[in-house]
Z-matrix of the N, CA and C atoms (Angstrom, degrees):
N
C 1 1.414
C 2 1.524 1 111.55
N 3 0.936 2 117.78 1 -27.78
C 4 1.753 3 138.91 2 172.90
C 5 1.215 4 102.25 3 -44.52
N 6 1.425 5 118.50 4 -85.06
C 7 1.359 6 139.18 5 -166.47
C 8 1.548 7 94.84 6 -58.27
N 9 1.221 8 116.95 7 -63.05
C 10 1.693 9 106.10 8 174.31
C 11 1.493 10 123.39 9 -30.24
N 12 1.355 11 121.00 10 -65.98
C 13 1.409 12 135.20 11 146.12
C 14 0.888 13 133.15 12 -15.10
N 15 1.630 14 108.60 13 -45.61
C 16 1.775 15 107.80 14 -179.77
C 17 1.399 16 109.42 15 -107.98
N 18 1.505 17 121.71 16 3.24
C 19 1.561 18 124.34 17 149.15
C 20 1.227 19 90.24 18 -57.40
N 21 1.101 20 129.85 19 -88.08
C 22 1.544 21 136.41 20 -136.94
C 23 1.337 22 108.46 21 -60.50
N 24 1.157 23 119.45 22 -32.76
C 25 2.062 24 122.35 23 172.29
C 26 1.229 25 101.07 24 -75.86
N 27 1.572 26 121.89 25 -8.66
C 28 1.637 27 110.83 26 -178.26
C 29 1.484 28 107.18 27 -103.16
N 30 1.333 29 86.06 28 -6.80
C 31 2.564 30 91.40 29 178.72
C 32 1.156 31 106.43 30 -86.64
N 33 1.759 32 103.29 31 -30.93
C 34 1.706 33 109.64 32 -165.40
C 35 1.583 34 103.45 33 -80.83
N 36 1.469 35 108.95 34 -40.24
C 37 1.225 36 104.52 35 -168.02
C 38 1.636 37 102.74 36 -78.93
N 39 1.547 38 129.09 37 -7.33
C 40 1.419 39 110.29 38 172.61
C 41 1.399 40 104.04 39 -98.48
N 42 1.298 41 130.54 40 -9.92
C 43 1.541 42 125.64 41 -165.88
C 44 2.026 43 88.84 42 -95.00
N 45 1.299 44 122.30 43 -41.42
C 46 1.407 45 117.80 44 171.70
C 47 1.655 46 98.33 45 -55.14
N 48 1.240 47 125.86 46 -77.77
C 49 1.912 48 132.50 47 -179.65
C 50 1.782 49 103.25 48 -33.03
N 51 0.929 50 116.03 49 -31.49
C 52 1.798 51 115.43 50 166.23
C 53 1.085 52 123.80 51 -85.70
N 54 1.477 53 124.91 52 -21.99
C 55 1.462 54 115.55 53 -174.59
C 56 2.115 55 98.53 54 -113.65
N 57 1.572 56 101.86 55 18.48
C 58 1.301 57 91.64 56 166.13
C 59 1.785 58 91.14 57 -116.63
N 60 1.137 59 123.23 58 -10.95
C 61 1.603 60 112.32 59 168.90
C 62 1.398 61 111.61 60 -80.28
N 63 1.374 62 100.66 61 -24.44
C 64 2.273 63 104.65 62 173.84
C 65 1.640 64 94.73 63 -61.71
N 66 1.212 65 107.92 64 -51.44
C 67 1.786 66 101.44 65 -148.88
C 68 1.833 67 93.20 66 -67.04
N 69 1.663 68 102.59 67 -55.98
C 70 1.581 69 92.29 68 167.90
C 71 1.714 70 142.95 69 -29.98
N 72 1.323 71 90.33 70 -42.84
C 73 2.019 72 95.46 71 176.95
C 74 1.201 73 83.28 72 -86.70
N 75 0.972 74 159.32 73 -56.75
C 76 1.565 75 134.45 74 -160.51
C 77 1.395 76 121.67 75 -86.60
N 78 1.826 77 129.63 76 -7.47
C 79 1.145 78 117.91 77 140.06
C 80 1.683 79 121.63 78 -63.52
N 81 1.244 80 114.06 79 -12.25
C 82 1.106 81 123.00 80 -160.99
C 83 1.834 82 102.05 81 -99.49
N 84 1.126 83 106.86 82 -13.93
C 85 1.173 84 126.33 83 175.94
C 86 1.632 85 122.23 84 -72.17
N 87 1.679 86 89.22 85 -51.13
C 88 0.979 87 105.03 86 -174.99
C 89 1.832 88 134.27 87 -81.98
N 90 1.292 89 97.11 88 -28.85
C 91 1.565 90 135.64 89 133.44
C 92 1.744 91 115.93 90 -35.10
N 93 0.937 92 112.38 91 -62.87
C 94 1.410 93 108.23 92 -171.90
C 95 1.952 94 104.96 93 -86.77
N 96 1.302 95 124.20 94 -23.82
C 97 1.199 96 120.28 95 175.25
C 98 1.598 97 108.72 96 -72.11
N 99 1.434 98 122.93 97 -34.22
C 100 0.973 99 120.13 98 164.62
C 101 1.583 100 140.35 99 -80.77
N 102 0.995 101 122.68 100 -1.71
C 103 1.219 102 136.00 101 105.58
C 104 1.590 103 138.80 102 -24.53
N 105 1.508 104 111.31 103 -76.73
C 106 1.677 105 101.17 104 138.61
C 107 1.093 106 134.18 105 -27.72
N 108 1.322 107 130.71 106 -59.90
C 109 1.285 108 134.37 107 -169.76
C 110 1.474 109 105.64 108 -64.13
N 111 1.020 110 126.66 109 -31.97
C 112 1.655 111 135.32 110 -146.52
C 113 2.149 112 78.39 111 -106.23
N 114 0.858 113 104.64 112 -21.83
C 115 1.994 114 100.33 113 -179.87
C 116 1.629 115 104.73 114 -86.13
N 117 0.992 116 108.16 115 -36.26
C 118 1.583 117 126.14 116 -179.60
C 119 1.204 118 102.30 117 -59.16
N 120 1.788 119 113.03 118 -66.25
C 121 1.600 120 116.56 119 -164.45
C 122 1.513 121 103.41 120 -66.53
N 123 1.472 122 134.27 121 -23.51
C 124 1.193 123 152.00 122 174.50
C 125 1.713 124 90.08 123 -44.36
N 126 1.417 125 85.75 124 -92.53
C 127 1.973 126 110.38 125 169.23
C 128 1.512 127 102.42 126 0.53
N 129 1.286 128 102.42 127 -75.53
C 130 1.657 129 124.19 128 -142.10
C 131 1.858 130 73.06 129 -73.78
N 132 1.388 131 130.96 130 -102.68
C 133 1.180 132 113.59 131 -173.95
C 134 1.524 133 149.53 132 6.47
N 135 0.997 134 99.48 133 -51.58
C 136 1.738 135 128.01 134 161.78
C 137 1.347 136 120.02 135 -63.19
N 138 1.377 137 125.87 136 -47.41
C 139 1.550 138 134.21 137 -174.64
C 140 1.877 139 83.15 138 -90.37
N 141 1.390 140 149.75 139 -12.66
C 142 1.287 141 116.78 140 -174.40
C 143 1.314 142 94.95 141 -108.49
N 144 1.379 143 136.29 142 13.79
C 145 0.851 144 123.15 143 166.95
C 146 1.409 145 121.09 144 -104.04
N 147 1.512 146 111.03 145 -32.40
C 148 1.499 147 125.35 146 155.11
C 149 1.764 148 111.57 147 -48.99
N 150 1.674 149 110.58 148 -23.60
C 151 1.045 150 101.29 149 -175.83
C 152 1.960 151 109.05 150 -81.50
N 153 0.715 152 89.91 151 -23.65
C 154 2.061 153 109.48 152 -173.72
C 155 1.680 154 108.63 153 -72.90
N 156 1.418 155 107.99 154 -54.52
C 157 1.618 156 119.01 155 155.80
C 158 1.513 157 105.51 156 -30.12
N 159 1.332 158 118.98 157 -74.86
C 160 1.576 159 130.94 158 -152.11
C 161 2.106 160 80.88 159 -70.16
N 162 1.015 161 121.12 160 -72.49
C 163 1.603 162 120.81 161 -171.54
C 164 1.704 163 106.00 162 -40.14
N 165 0.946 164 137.11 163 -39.66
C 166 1.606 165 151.94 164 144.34
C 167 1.209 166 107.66 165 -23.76
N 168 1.039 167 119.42 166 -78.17
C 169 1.477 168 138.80 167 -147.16
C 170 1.812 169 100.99 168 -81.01
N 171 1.526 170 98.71 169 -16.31
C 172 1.398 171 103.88 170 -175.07
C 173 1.376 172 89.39 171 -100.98
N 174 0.671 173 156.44 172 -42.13
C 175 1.814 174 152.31 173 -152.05
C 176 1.986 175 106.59 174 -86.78
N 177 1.379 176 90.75 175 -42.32
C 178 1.491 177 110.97 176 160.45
C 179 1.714 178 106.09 177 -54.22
N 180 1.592 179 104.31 178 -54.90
C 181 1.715 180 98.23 179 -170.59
C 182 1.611 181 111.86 180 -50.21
N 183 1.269 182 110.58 181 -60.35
C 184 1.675 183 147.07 182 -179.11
C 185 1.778 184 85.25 183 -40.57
N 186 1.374 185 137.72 184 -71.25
C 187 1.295 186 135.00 185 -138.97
C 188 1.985 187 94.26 186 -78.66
N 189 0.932 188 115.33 187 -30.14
C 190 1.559 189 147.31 188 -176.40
C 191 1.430 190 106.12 189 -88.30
N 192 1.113 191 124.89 190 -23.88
C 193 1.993 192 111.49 191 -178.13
C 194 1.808 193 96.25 192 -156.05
N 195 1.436 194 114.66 193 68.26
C 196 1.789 195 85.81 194 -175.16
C 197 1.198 196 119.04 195 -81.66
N 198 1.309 197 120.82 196 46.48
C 199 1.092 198 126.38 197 -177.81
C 200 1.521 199 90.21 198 -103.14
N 201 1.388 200 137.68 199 -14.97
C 202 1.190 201 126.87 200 176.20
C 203 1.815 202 108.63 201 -90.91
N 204 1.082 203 130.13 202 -9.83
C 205 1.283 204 143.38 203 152.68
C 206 1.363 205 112.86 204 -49.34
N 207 1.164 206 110.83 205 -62.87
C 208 1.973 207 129.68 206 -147.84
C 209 1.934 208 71.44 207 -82.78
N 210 1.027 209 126.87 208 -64.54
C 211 1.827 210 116.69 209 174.73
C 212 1.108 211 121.83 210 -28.53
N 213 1.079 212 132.51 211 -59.79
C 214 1.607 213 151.13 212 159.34
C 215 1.366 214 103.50 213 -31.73
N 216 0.961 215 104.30 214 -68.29
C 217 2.008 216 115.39 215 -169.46
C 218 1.425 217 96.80 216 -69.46
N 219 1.764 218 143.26 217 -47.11
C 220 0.870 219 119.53 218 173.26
C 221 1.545 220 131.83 219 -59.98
N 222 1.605 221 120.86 220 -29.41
C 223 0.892 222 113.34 221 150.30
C 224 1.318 223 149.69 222 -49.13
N 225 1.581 224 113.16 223 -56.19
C 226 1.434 225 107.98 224 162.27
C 227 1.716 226 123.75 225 -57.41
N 228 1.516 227 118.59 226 -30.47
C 229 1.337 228 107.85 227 162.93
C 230 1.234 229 120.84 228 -52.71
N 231 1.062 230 120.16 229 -36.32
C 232 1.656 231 131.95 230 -173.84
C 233 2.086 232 94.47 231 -69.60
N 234 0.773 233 104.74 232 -78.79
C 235 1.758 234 99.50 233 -164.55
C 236 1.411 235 106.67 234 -61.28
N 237 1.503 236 117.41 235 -21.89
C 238 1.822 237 113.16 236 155.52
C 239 1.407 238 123.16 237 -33.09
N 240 1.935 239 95.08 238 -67.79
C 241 1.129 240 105.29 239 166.99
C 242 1.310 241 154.12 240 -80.09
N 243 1.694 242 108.01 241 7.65
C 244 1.384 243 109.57 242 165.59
C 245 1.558 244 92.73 243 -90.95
N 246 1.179 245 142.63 244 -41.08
C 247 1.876 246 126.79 245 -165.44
C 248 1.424 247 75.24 246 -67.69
N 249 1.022 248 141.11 247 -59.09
C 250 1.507 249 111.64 248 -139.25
C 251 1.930 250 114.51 249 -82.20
N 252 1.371 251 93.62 250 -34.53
C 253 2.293 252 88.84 251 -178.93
C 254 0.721 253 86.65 252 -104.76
N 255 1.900 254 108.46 253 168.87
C 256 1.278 255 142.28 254 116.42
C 257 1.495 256 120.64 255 -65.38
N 258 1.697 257 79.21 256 152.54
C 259 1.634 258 94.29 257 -155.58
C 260 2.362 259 101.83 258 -48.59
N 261 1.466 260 107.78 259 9.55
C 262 1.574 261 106.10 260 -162.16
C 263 1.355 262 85.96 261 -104.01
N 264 1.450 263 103.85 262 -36.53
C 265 2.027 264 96.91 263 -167.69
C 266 1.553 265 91.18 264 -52.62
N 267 1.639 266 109.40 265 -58.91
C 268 1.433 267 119.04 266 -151.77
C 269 1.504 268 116.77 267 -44.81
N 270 1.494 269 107.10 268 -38.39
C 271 1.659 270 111.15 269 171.27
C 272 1.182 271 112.75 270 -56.27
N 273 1.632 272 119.04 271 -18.25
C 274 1.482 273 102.43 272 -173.38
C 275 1.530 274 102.37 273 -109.16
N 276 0.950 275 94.80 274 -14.70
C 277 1.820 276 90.32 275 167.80
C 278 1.416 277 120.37 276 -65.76
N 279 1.036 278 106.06 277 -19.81
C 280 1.626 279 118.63 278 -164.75
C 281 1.914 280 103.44 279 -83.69
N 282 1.387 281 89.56 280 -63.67
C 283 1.603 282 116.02 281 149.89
C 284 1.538 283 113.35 282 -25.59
N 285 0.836 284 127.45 283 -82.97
C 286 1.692 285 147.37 284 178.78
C 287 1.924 286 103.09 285 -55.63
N 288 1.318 287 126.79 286 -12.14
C 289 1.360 288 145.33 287 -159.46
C 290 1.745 289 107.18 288 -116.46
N 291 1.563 290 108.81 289 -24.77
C 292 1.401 291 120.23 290 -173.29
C 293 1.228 292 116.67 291 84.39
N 294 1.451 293 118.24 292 5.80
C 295 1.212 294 129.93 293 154.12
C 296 1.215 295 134.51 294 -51.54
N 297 1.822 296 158.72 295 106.15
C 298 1.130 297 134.54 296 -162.04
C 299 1.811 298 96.29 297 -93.87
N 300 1.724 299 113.01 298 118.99
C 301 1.586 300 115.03 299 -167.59
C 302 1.738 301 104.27 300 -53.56
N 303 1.456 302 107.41 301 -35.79
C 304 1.525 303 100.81 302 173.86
C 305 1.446 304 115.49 303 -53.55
N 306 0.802 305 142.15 304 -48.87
C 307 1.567 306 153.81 305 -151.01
C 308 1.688 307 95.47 306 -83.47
N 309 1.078 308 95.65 307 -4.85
C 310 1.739 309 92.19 308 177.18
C 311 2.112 310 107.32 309 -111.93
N 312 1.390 311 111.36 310 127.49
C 313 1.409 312 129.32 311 -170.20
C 314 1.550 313 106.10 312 -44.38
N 315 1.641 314 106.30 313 -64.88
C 316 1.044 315 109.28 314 -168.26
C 317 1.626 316 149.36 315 -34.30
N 318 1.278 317 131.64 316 116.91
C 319 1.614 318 124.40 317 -171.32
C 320 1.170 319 109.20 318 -90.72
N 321 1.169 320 108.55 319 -62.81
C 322 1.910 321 119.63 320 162.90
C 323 1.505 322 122.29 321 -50.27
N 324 1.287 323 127.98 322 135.35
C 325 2.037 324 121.23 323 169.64
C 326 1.289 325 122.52 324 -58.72
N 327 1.426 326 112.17 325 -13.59
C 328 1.291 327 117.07 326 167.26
C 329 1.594 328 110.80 327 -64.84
N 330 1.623 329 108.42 328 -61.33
C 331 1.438 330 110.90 329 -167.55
C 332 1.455 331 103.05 330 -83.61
N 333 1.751 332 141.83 331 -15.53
C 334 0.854 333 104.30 332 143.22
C 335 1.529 334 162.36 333 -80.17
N 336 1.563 335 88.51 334 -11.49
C 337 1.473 336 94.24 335 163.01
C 338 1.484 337 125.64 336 -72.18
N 339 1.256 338 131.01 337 -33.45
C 340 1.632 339 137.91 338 127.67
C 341 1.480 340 102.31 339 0.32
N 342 1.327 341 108.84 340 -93.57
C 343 1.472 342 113.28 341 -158.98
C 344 1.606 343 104.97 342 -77.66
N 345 1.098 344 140.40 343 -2.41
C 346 1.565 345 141.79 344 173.64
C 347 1.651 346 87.28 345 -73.82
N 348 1.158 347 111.76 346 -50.42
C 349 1.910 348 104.77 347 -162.70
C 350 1.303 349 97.02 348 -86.56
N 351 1.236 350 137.58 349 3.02
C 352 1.354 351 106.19 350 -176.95
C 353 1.542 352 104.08 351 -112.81
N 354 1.376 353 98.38 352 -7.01
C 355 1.440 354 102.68 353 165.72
C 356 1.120 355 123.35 354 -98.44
N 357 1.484 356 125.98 355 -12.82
C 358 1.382 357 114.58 356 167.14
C 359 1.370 358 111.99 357 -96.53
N 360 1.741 359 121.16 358 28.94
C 361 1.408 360 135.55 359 164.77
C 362 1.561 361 89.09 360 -89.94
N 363 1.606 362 105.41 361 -62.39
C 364 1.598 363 91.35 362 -162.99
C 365 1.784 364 114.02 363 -70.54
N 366 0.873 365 124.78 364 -1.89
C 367 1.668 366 124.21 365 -165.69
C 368 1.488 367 92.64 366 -114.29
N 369 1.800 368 119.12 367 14.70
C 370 1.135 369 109.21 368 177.05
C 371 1.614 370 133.65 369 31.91
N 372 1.722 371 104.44 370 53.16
C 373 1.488 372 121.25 371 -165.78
C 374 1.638 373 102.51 372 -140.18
N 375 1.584 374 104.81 373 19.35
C 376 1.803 375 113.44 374 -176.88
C 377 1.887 376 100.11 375 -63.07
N 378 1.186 377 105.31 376 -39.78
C 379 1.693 378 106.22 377 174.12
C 380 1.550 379 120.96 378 -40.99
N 381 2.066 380 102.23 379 -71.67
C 382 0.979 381 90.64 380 170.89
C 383 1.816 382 133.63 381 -62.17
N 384 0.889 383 104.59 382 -25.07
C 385 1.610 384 119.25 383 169.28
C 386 1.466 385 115.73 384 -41.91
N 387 1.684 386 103.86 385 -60.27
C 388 1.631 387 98.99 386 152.05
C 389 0.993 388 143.39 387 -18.69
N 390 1.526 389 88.38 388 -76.61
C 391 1.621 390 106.59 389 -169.87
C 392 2.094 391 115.35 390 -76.78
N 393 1.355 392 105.96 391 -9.95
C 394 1.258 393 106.43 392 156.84
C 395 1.635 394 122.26 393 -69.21
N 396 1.532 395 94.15 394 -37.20
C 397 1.341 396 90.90 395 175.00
C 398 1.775 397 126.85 396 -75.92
N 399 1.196 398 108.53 397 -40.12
C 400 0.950 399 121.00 398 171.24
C 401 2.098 400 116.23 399 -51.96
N 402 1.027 401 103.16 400 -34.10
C 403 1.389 402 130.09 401 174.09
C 404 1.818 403 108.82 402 -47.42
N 405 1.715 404 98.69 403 -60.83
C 406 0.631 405 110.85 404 -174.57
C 407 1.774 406 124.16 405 -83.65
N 408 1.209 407 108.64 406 -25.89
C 409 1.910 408 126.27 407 -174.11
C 410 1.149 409 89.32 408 -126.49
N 411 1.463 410 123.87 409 77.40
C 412 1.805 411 121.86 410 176.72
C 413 1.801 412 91.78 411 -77.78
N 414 0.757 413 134.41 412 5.03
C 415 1.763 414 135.33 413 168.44
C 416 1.000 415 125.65 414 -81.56
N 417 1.320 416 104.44 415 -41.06
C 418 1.988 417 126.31 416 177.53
C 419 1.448 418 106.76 417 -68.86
N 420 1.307 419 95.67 418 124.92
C 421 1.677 420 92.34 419 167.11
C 422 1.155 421 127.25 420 -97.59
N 423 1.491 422 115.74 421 93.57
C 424 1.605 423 140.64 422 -175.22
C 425 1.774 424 88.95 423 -71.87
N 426 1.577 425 88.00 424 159.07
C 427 1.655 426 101.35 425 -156.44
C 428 1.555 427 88.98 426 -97.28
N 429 1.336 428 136.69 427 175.39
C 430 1.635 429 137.35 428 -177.35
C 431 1.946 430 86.63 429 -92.64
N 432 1.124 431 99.16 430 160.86
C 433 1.684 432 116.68 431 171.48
C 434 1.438 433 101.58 432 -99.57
């Protein structure tokens, strides 16, 4: 009965000695992830503020050069308007814009929509240009002038 006995204080006492080294690595676990976590939220802090700097520094650029604005906007008008016409709408947009479609280079809808916006930048007529478009793709979300 002895030896029986002192198996069993020798299972208990290694299965107790294992489940205080389980709880250990996993306080220890839990300890060190939090730590992580607290390096992470660090992390994440740092890059959103680097992100706010760069959004700053851009709004600053724009108020300081809007010629890098009116770029922006010509671009997205431009890829608006190739998903949205054919190169036939576009003549009449241009048309409808005070644009004469001849007076514009382009053969392809690519290059004329190119040269439709960059001329109704310089003839200062990007508004109406808009609002033709908009006229026409009341779905599309054309950007404000």
């Amino acid at each position: 009965m002895s030896s029986g006995s002192e198996t069993f204080l020798l299972y208990s006492f290694s299965a107790g000695t294992f489940l205080i080294v389980i709880v250990a690595i996993l306080a220890t676990l839990v300890f060190t992830n939090r730590g992580l976590v607290k390096g992470l939220s660090a992390r994440i802090a740092s890059l959103e503020a680097i992100v706010e700097r760069f959004q700053r520094r851009d709004k600053d650029m724009e108020a300081f050069n809007p010629e890098l604005k009116i770029s922006a906007l010509l671009s997205q008008m431009f890829g608006l308007m190739t998903e949205a016409f054919s190169l036939e709408e576009l003549r009449d947009i241009a048309f409808d814009s005070g644009i004469e479609p001849e007076s514009i280079e382009g053969r392809s809808r690519n290059a004329f929509a190119r040269e439709l916006v960059t001329k109704a930048s310089r003839m200062s007529v990007l508004p109406a240009l808009i609002t033709a478009c908009r006229d026409q793709r009341p779905n599309v979300e054309w950007p404000n002038p």
